[in-house]
C-alpha positions in Angstrom: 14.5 80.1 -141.1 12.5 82.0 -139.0 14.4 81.2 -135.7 17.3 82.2 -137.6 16.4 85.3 -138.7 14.9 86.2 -135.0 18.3 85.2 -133.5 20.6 87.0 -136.0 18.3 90.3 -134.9 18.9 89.5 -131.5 22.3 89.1 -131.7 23.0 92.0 -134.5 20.3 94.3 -134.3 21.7 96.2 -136.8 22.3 93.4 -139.3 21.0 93.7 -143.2 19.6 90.5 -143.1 18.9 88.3 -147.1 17.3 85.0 -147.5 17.8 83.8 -151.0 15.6 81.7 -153.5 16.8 78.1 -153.9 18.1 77.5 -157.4 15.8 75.4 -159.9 17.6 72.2 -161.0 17.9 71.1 -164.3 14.8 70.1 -165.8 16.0 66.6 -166.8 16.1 66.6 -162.7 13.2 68.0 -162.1 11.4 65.5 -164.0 13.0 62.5 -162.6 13.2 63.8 -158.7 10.3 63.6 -156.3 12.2 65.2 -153.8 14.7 68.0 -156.0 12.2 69.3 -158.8 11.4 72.5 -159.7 7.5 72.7 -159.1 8.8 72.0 -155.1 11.1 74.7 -155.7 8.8 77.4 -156.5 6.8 76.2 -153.3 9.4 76.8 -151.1 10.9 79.8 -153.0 7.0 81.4 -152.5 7.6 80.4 -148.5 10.6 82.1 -147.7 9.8 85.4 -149.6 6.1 85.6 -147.3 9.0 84.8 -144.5 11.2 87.7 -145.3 8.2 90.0 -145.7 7.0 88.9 -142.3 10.8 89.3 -140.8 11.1 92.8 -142.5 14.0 91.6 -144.3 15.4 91.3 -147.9 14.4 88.6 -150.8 17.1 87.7 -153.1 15.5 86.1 -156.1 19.0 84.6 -157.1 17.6 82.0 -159.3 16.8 84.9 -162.0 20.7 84.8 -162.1 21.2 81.1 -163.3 17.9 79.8 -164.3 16.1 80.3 -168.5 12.6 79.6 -168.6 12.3 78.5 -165.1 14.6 75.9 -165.1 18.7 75.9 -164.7 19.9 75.1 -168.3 22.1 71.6 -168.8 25.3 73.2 -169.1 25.2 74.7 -165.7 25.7 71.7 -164.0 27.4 68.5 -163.9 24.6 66.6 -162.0 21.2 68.7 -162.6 21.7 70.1 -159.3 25.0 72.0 -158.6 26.5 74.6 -160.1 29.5 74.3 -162.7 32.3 77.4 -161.9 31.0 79.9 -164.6 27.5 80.0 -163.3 28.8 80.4 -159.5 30.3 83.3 -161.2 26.7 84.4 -162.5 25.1 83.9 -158.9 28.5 85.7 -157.3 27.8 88.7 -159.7 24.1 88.6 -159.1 24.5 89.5 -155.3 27.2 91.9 -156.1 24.4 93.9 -158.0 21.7 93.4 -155.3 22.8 93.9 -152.4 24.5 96.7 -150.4 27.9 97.0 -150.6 29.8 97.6 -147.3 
């Protein structure tokens, strides 16, 4: 991420640059995933916000559009991990709000 983030200022200094939280999963997923749980989440979610305060660029918590109680509820998705069409909606509307608008 950080590579990235150096070569997209390179390239377009004057970029507004985001890096967005990964979504939690469903916490029937959680629980049966080593790999795809929601603890691991939070780890890496932590990661990349100390990365975009380091960068000097923007946090999107986008999880806080999709997720209740720290998980992302069952109906949400089909497989505990992706998102069914209404909640894309959510996330869509959730950058809408947070972001600037060109």
């Amino acid at each position: 991420y950080g590579e990235l983030v150096d070569a997209i200022r390179e390239s377009q200094p004057d970029a507004v640059v985001y890096l967005q939280s990964i979504l939690p999963v469903s916490a029937s997923k959680s629980a049966s995933d080593k790999v795809y749980n929601n603890p691991r989440i939070e780890t890496y979610n932590r990661l990349i916000r100390q990365l975009a305060e380091e960068k000097g660029v923007y946090y999107l918590q986008v999880a806080d559009a999709v997720q209740v109680d720290g998980v992302l509820p069952e109906e949400a998705t089909t497989d505990g991990v992706h998102l069914v069409p209404a909640y894309c909606k959510k996330w869509l509307e959730y950058l809408e709000t947070h972001t600037v608008q060109p």
